[in-house]
C-alpha positions in Angstrom: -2.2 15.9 -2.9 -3.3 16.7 -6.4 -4.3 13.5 -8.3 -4.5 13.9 -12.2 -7.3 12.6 -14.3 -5.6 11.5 -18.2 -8.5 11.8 -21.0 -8.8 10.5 -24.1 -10.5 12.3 -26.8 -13.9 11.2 -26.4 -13.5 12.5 -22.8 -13.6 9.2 -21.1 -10.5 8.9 -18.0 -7.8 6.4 -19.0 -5.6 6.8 -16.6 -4.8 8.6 -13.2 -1.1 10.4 -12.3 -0.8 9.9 -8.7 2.3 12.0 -6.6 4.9 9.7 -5.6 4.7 9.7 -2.0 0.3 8.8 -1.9 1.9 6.1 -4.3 4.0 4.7 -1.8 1.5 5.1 0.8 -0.6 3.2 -0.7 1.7 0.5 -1.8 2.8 0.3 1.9 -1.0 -0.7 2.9 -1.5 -3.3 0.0 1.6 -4.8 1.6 0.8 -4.8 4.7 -2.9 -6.2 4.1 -1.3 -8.8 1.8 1.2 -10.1 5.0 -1.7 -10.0 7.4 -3.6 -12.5 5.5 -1.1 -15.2 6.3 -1.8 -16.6 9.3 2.2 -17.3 10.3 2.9 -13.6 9.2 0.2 -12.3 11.2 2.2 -13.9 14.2 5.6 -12.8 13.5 5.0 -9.3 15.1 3.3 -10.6 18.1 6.4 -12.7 18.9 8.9 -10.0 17.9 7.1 -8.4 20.7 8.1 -10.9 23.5 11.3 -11.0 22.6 14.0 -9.5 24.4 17.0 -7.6 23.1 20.4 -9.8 22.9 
């Protein structure tokens, strides 16, 4: 994936294009890091695991 560097004209990067889908990918991982810092989200999963199907 081809990430693009925007320059002003003195050269210096203000900004970055980034292709949709590494966007989401990487919006997917702040997520996820953001629900494992609670201690009751970090649970939920676990328990979803025990359960059984109705």
């Amino acid at each position: 994936m081809d990430i693009q560097i925007v320059s002003n004209e003195a050269s210096e990067a203000t900004a970055d294009i980034v292709p949709i889908a590494l966007w989401k990918e990487i919006a997917s991982w702040r997520e996820t890091a953001q629900l494992l810092r609670s201690e009751a989200m970090r649970h939920r999963p676990l328990a979803a695991l025990g359960r059984e199907d109705a």
